[in-house]
C-alpha positions, 0 to 999 in steps of 0.5 A: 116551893108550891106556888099558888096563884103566883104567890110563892112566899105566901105560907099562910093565907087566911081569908074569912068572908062573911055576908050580912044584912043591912039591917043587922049592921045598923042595930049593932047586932050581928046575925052572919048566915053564910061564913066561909073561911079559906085556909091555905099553907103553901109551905113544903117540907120539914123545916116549915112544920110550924106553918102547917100549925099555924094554919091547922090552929087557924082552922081550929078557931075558925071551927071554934066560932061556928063556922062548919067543915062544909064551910072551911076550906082547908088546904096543906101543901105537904102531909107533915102529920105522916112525914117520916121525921114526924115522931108523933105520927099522925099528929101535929102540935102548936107548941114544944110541950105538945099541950095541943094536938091539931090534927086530929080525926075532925080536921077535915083536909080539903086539898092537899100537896098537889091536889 
């Protein structure tokens, strides 16, 4: 098992840090400048497919909410999209009916399996 800071069990870690002005607080209004958002999936092998889902949905939203790639970092422990059990090459989805693909050519992996 990958192992990431001495966190072993940990298979989806997601952290959101945003800054702010103190006057943007008070008036009830949010004018955030500077969000990052830290994704990783520390999850190997097949049978956790579903963890790199959830990370891969996680930075869907993130990327949905205005956050850009030079802002997410992405981090997969195993490649799951080309894993030779994968049917679908290439893709990975959030759901048996396959309604939504979420790896696609704008996910923008930053560290992956042992990198």
């Amino acid at each position: 098992m990958v192992s990431i800071s001495g966190l072993p069990h940990l298979w989806l870690f997601i952290l959101l840090i945003t800054t702010s002005t103190r006057n943007s607080l008070c008036a009830g209004t949010s004018r955030h400048t500077n969000n990052w958002a830290v994704i990783v999936d520390t999850s190997v092998f097949w049978f956790n497919y579903r963890h790199v889902a959830n990370a891969l949905s996680m930075y869907r939203v993130v990327k949905s909410l205005g956050i850009p790639d030079s802002q997410i970092i992405l981090m997969l422990a195993e490649d799951i999209p080309c894993n030779d059990r994968n049917f679908y090459k290439g893709e990975v989805f959030n759901n048996a009916k396959r309604n939504l693909e979420l790896y696609g050519e704008d996910v923008e992996v930053d560290y992956r399996g042992s990198e």
